[in-house]
C-alpha positions as a printed NumPy array, in Angstrom:
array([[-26.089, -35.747, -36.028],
       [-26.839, -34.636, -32.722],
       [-24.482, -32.633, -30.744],
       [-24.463, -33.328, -27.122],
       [-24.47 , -31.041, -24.046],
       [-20.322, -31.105, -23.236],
       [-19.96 , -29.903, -27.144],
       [-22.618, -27.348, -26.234],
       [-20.586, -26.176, -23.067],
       [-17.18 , -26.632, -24.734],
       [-18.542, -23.925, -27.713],
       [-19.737, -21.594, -24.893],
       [-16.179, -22.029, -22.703],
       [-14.25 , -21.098, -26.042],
       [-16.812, -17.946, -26.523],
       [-16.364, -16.983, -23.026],
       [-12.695, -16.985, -23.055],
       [-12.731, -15.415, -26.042],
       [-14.681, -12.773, -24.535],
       [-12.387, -12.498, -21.741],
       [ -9.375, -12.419, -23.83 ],
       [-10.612,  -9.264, -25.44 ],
       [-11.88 ,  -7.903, -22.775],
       [ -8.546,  -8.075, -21.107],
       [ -7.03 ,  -6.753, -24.161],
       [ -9.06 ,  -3.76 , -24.004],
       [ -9.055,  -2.831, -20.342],
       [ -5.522,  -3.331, -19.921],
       [ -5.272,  -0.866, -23.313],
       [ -7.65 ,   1.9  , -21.236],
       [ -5.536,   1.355, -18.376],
       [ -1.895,   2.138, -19.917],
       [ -3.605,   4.855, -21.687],
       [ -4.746,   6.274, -18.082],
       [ -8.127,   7.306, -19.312],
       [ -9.767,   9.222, -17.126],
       [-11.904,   5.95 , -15.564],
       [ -9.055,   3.699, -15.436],
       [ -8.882,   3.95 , -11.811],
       [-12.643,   2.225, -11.836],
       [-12.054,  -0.297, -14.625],
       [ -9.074,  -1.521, -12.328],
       [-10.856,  -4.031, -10.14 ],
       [-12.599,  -5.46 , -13.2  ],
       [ -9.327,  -6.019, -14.964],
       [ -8.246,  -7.357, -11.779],
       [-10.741,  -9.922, -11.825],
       [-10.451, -10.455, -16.081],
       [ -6.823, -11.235, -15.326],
       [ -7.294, -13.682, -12.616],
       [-10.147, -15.889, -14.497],
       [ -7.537, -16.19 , -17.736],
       [ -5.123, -16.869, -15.798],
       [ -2.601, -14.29 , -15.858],
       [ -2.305, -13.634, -11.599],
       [  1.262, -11.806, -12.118],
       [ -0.135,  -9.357, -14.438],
       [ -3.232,  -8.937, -11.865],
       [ -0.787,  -8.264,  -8.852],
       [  1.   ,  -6.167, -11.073],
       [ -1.856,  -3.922, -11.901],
       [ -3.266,  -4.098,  -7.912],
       [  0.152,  -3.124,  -6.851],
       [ -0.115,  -0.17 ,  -9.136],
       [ -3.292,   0.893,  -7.961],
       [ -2.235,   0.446,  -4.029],
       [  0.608,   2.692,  -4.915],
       [ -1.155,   5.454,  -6.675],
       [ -3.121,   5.587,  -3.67 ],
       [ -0.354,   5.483,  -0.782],
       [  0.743,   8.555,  -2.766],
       [ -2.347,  10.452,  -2.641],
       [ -2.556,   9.532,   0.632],
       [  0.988,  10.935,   1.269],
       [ -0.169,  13.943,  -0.578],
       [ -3.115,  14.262,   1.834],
       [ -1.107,  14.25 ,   4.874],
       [  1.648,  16.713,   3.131],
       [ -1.358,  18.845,   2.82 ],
       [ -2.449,  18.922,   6.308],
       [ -5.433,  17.227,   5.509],
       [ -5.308,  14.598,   8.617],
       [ -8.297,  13.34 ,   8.607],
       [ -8.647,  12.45 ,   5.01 ],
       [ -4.698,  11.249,   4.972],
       [ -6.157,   8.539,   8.116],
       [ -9.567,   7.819,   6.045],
       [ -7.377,   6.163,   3.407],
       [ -4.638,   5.094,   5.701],
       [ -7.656,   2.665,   7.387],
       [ -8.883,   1.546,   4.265],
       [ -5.771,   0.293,   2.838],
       [ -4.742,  -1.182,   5.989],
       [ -8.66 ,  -2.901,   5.927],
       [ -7.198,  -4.646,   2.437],
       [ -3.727,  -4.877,   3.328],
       [ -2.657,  -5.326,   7.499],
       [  0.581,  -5.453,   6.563],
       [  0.902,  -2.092,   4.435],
       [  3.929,  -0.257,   6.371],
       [  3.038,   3.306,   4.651],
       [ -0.588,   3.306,   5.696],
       [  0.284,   2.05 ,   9.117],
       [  3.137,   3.992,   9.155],
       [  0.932,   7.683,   8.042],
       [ -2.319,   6.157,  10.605],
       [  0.615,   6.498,  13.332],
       [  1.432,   9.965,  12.489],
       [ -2.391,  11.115,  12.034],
       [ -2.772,   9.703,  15.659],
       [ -0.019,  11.933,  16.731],
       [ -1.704,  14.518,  15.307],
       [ -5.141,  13.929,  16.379],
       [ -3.192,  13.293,  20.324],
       [ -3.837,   9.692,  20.221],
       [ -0.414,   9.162,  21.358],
       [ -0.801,   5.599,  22.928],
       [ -2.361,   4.146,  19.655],
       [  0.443,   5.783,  17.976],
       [  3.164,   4.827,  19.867],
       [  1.74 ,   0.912,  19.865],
       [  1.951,   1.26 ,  15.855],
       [  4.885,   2.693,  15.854],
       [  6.884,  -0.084,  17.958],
       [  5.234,  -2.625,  15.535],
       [  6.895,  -1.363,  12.771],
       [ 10.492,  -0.876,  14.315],
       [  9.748,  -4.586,  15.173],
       [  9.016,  -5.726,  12.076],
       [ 10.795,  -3.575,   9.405],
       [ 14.266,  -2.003,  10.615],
       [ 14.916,  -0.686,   7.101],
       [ 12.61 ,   2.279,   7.951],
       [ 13.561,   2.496,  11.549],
       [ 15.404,   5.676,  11.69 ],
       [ 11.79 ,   7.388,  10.743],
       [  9.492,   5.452,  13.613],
       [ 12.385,   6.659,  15.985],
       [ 12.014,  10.229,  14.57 ],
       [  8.163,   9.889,  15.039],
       [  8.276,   8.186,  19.127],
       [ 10.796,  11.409,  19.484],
       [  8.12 ,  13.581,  18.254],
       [  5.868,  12.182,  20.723],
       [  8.122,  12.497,  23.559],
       [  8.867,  15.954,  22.492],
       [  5.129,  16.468,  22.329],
       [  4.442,  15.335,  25.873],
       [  7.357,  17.419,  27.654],
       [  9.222,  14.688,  27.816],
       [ 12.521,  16.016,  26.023],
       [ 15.526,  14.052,  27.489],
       [ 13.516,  10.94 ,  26.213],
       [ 12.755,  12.877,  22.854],
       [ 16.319,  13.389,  22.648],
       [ 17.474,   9.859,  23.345],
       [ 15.108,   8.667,  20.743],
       [ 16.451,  11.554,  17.67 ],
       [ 20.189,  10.604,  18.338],
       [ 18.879,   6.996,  17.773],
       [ 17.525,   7.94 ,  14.751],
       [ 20.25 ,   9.604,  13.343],
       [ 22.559,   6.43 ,  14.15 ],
       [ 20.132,   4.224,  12.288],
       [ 20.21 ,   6.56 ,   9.371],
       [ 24.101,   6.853,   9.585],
       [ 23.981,   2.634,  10.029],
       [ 22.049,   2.366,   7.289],
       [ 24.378,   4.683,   4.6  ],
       [ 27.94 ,   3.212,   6.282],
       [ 26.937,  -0.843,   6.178],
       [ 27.967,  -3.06 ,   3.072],
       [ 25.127,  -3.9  ,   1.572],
       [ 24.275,  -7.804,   0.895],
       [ 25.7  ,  -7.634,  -2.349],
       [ 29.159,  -6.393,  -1.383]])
């Protein structure tokens, strides 16, 4: 009996996503394990995870990754090391425009390479659009006052930070 060409692509679909399947199995195994590649296998499990299926487990692991990153990119800054700190700072805003930590870090590298202007135009983005974290971008536009001479302004903007911080520990949260 002759076997025609949909049993013949049905037989390779099964092998493929049984070769998936494993795969998956086994990169998600290296990952947990953090051998010392992991970081590399990661956009192939990515992808693995996607094609069977399983996008919350793929966001999960991206999300991971993006936040091993924003710390080493934290740590970078910490460290002094500007230029590097705003090298990864671009790149994860070139994946992500709306990542608040790599905005928020590109804003203080500006600062620190006196690229005030661009600084200052990132920084009122963010007090626009997440007032959580405002009581640091009013810190930062005070350092940039204070920076410039401009210290009654520099002042203005601190005491506005500390209310925000003080708002933020003496409001009922949602819950309450």
């Amino acid at each position: 009996r002759s076997r025609g060409l949909g049993d013949v692509y049905k037989r390779q679909d099964l092998k493929c996503k049984e070769y998936c399947d494993r795969l998956e199995k086994t990169l998600l195994r290296i990952i947990e394990r953090k051998d010392i590649n992991y970081m590399r296998l990661v956009p192939a499990t990515v992808h693995i995870l996607t094609l069977n299926g399983r996008i919350d487990k793929a966001i999960q692991v991206r999300a991971e990754l993006t936040a091993t990153i924003t710390s080493s990119m934290w740590d970078m800054y910490n460290h002094r090391e500007y230029e590097e700190a705003n090298k990864v700072a671009e790149q994860l805003i070139t994946i992500d425009s709306e990542n608040v930590e790599a905005r928020y870090v590109k804003a203080l590298c500006l600062t620190r390479f006196d690229e005030d202007d661009e600084a200052k135009k990132i920084l009122d983005n963010l007090l626009e659009e997440n007032a959580d974290n405002a009581a640091r971008y009013y810190y930062a536009l005070g350092r940039i006052q204070k920076k410039q001479g401009k210290y009654n302004k520099a002042i203005e903007l601190y005491k506005t930070a500390i209310l925000n911080i003080c708002l933020l520990y003496t409001s009922p949260s949602p819950r309450d």
